[in-house]
DSSP file (Angstrom, degrees, kcal/mol; ACC not computed):
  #  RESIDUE AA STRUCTURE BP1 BP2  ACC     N-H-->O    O-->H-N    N-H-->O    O-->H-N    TCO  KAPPA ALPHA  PHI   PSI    X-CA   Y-CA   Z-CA
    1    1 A X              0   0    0      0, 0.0     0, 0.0     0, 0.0     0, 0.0   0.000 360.0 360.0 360.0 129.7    5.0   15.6    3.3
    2    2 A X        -     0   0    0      1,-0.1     2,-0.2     0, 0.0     0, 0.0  -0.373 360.0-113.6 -69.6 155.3    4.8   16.7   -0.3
    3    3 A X        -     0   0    0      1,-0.1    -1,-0.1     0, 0.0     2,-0.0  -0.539  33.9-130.1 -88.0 156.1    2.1   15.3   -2.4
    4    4 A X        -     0   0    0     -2,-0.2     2,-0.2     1,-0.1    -1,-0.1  -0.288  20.7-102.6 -62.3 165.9    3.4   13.0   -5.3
    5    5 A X        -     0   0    0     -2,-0.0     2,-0.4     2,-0.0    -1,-0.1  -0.485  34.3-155.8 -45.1 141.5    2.5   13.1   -9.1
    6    6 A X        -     0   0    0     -2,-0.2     2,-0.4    16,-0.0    18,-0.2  -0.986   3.7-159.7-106.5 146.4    0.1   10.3   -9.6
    7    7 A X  E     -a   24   0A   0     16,-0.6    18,-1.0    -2,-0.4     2,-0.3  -0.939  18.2-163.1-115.3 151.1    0.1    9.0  -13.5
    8    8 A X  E     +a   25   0A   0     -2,-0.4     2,-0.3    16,-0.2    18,-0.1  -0.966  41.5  53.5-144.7 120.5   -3.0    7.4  -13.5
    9    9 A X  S    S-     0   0    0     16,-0.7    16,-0.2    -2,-0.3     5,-0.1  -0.552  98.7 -40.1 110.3-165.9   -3.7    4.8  -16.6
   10   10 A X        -     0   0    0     -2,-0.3     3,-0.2     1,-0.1    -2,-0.1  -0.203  61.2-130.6 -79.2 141.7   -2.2    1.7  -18.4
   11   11 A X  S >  S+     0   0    0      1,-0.2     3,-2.9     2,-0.1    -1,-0.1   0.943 106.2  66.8 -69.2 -30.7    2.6    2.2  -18.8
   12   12 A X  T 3  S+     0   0    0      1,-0.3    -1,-0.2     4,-0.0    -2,-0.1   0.678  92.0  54.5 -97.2   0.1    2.6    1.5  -21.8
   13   13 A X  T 3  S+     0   0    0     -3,-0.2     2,-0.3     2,-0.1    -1,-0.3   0.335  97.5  81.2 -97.8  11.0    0.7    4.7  -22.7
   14   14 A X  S <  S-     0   0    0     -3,-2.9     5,-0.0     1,-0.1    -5,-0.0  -0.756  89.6 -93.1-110.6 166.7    2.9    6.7  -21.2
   15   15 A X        -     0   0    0     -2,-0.3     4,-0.3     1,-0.1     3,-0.3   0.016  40.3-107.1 -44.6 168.8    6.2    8.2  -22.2
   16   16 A X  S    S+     0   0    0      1,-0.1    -1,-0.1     2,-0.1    -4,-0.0   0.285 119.5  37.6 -80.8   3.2    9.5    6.4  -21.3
   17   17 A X  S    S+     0   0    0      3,-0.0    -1,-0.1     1,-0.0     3,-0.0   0.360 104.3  59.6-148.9  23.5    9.9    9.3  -18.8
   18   18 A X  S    S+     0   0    0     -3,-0.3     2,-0.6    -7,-0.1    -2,-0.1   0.395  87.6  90.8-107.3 -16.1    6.8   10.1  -17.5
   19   19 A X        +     0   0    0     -4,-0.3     2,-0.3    -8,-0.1     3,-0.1  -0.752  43.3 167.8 -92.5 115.5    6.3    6.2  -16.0
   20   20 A X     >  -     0   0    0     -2,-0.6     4,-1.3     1,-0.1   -13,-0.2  -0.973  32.4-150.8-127.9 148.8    7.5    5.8  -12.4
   21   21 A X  T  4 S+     0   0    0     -2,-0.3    -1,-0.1     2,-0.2     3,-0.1   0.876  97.3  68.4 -67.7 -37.3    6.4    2.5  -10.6
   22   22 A X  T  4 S+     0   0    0      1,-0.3     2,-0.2    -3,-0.1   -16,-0.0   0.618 114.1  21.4 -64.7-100.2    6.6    4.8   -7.4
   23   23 A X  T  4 S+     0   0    0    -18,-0.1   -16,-0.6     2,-0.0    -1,-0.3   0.252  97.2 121.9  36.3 -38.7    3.6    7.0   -8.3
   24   24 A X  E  <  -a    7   0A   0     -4,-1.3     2,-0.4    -2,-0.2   -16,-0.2   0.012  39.4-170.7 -71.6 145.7    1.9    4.8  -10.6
   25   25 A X  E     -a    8   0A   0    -18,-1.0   -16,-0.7   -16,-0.2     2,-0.5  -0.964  11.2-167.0-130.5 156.9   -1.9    3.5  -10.1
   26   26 A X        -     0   0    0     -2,-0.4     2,-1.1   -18,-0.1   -16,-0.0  -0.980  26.6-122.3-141.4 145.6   -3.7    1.2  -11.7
   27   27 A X        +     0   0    0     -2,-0.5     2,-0.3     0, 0.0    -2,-0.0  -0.686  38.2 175.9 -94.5  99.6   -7.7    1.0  -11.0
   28   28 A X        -     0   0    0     -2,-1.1     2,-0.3     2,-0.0    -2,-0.0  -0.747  30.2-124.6-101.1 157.4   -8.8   -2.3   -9.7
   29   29 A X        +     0   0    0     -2,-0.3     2,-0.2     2,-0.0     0, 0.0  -0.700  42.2 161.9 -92.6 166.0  -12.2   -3.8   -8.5
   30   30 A X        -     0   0    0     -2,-0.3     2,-0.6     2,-0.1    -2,-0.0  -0.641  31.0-129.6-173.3 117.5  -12.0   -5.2   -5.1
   31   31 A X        +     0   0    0     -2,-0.2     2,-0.2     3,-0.0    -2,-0.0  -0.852  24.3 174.7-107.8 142.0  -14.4   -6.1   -2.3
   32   32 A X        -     0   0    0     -2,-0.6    -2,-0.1     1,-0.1     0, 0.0  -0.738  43.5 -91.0-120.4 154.5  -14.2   -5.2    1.1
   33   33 A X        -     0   0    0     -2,-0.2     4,-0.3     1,-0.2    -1,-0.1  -0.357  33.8-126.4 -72.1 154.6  -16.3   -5.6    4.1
   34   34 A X  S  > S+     0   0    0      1,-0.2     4,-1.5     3,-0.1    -1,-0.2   0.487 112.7  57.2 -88.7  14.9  -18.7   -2.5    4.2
   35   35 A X  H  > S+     0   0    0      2,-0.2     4,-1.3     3,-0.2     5,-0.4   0.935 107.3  47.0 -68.4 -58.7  -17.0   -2.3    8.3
   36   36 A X  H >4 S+     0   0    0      1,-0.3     3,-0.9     2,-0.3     4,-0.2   0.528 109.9  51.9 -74.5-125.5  -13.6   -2.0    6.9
   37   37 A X  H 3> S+     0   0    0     -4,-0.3     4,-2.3     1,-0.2     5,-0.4   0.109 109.8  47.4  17.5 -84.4  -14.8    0.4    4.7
   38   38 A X  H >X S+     0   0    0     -4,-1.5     3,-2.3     1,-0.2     4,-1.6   0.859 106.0  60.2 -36.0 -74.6  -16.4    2.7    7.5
   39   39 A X  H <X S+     0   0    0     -4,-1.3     4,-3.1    -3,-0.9    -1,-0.2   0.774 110.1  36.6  12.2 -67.8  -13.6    2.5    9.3
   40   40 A X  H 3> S+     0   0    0     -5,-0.4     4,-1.1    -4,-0.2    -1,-0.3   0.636 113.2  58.4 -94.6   4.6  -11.4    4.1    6.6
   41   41 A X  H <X S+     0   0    0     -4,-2.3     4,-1.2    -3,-2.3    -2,-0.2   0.729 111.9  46.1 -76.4 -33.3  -14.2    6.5    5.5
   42   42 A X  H  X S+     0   0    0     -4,-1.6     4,-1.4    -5,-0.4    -2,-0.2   0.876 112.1  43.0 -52.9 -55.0  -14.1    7.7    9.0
   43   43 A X  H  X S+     0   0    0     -4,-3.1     4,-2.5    -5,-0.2     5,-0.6   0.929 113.9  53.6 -81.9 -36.0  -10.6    8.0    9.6
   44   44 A X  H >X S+     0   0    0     -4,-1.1     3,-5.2     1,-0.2     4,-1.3   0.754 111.3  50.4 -29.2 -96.0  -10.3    9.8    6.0
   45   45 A X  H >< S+     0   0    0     -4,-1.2     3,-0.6     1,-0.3    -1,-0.2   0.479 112.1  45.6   5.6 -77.6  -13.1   12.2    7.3
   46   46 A X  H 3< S+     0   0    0     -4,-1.4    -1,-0.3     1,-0.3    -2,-0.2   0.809 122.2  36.4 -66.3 -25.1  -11.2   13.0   10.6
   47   47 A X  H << S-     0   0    0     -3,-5.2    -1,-0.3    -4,-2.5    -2,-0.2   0.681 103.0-126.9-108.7  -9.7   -7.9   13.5    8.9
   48   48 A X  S << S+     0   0    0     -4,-1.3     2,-0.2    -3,-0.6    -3,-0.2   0.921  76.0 107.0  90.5  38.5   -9.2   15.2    5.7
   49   49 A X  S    S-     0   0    0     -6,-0.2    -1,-0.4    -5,-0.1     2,-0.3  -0.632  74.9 -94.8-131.0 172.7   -7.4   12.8    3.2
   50   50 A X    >>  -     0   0    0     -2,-0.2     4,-2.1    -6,-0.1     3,-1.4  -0.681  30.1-116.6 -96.5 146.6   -9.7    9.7    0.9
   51   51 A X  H 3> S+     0   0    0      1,-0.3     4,-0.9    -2,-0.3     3,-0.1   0.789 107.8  60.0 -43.0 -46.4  -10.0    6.7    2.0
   52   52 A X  H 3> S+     0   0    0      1,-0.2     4,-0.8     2,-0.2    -1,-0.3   0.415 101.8  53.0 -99.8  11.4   -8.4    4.9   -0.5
   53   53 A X  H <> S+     0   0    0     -3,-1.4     4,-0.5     2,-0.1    -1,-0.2   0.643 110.2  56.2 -76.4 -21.7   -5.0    6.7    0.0
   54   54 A X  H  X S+     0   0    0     -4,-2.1     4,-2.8   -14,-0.2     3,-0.2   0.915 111.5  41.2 -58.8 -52.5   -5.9    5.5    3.6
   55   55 A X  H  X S+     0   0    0     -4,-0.9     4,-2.3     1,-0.2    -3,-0.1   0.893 109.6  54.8 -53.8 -57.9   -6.2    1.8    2.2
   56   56 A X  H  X S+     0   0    0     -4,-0.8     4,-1.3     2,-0.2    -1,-0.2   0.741 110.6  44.5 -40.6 -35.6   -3.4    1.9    0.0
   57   57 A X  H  X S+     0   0    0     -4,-0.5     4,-2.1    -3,-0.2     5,-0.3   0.895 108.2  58.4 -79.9 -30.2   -1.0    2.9    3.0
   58   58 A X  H >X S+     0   0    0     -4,-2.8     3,-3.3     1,-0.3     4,-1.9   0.955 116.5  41.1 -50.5 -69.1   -2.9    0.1    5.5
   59   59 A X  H 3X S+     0   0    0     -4,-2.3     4,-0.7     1,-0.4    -1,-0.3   0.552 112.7  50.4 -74.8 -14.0   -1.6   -2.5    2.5
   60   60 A X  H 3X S+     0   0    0     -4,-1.3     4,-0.6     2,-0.2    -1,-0.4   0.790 112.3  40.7 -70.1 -22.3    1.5   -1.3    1.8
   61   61 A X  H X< S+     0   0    0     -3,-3.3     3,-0.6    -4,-2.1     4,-0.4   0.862 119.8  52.8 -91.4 -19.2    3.0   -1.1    5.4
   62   62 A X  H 3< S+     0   0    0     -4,-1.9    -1,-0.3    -5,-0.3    -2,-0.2   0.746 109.5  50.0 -69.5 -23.9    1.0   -4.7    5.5
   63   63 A X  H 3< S+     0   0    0     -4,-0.7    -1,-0.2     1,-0.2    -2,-0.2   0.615 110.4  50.4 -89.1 -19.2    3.1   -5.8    2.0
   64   64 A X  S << S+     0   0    0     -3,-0.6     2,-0.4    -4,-0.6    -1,-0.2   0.470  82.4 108.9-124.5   9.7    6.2   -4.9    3.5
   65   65 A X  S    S-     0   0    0     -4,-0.4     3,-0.1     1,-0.1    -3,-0.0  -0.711  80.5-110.1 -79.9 119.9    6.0   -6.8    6.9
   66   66 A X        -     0   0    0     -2,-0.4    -1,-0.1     4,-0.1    -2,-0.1  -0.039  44.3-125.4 -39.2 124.0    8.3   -9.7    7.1
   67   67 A X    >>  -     0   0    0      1,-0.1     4,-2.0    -3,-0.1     3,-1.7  -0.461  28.2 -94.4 -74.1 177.1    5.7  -13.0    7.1
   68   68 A X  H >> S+     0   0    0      2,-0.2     4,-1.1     1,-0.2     3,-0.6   0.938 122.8  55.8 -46.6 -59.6    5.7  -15.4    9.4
   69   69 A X  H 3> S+     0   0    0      1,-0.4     4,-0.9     2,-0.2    -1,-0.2   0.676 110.0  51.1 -80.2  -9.8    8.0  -17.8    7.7
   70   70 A X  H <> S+     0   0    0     -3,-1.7     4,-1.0     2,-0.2    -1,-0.4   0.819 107.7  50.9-103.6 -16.1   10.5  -15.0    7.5
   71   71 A X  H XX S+     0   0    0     -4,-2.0     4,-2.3    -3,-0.6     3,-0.5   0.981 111.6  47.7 -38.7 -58.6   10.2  -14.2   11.2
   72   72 A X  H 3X S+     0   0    0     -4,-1.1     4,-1.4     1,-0.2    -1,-0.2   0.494 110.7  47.0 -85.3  -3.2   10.8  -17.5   12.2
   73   73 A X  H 3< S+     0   0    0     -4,-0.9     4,-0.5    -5,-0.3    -1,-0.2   0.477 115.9  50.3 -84.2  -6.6   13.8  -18.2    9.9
   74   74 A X  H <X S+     0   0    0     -4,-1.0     4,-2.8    -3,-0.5    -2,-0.2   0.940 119.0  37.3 -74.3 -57.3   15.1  -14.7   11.3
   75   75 A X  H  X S+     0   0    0     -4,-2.3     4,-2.2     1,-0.2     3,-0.3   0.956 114.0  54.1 -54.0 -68.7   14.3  -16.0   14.9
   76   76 A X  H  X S+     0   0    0     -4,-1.4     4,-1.0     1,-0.3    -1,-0.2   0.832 116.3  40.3 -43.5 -48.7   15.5  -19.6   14.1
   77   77 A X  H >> S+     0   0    0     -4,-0.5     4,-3.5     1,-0.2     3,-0.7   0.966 107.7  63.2 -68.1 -47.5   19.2  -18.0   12.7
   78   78 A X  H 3X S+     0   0    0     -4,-2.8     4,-1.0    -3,-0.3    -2,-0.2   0.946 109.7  32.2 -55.1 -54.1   19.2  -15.9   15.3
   79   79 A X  H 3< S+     0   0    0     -4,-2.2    -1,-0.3     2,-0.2    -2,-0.2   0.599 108.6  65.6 -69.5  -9.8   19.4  -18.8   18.2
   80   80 A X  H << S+     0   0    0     -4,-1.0    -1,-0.2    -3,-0.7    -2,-0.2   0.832 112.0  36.1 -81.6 -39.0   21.3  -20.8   16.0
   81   81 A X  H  <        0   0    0     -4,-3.5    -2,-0.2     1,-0.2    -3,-0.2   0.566 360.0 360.0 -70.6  -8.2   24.2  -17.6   16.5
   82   82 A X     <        0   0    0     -4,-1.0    -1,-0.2    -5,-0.3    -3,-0.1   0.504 360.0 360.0-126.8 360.0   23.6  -16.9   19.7
C-alpha cells in the first residue's frame, strides 16, 4: 500500500489545495492504559510500523462499525421483511 502525504498542523494554515480531511492529523493528548499501549508498541515492533498508526487504524475500523442500535434496527427491519 502506498504511504499517504500527512499535512500535519491546524487547516486553516494551509492552502485551499494542500488540505485533505483524508490525510490530515491533528495532535491530541489522550490517555491510555500503559497495557493497551504495550500491546501496540509490540505489535508496531513486530511489523516495523509506530504505534500510533497502529492506534489510529484500531479506532478507525472501531468508528466505522455499525453500533449496537444500528445492528438491532438492521436486525429488527430485517424480520420485519422476512
Amino acid at each position: 500500500m502506498a504511504k499517504k502525504k500527512i499535512n500535519y498542523g491546524k487547516k486553516d494554515l494551509l492552502g485551499p489545495d494542500e488540505f485533505d480531511p483524508k490525510t490530515a492529523k491533528e495532535r491530541i493528548t489522550i490517555w491510555l492504559d500503559e497495557e493497551i499501549l504495550d500491546i501496540f508498541r509490540e505489535r508496531a515492533k513486530a511489523e516495523g510500523t509506530k504505534y500510533q498508526s497502529l492506534v489510529n487504524q484500531a479506532l478507525r475500523e472501531a468508528a466505522r462499525k455499525p453500533s449496537l442500535v444500528e445492528r438491532i434496527e438492521r436486525l429488527e427491519k430485517k424480520l420485519s421483511n422476512g
